[in-house]
C-alpha positions, 0 to 999 in steps of 0.5 A: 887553254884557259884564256886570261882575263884582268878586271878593275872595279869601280865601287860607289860612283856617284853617278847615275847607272843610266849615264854610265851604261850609255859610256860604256855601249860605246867601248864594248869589244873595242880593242883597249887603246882604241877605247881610251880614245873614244873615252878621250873625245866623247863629251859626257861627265862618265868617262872620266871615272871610266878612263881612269878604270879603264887604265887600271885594268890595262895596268892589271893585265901588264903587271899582274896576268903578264899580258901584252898590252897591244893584245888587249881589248875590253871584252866585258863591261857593265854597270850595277846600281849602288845602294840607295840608302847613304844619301837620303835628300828631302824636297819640300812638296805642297801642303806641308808634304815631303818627297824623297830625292835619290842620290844614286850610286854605280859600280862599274866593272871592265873585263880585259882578254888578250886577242888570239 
């Protein structure tokens, strides 16, 4: 039997990969709620968007696949770099120079299955 699986999407952070990854080492292969706590009481700027996603993927697996909430657990999660090109910034350099700044962006996609 094909075991189902719920996803949620986060397109267009504006948040480096790097902080994001770091958040997401911390839930991967908890069970869902367990992970929501962890999410509550870890102090970094990333896990507000990943709470809120987080939340959206258990709403998809209840409403959508018919999955029991209790069940779930997070058994895929991970960050991609966004494009770099929509926030170009420019930091004055020596001699009359110029050096790129770059604002960059994630996208971010967790995976939910129920427990056997």
């Amino acid at each position: 039997m094909e075991q189902r699986v719920a996803k949620a999407y986060l397109r267009q952070l504006r948040m480096s990969p790097r902080k994001v990854q770091i958040v997401l080492d911390l839930i991967r292969n908890k069970d869902a709620a367990k992970a929501m706590a962890i999410l509550r009481t870890t102090n970094k700027i990333a896990c507000e968007p990943i709470s809120k996603l987080l939340k959206s993927a258990m709403a998809n697996a209840e409403n959508n696949h018919g999955m029991e909430l209790d069940k779930l657990y997070v058994a895929e999660c991970f960050v991609t770099p966004g494009m770099l090109k929509g926030m170009k910034r420019v930091m004055p350099r020596a001699r009359g120079g110029a050096a790129r700044i770059v604002k960059r962006t994630s996208h971010i996609t967790i995976a939910l299955k129920e427990k056997e």
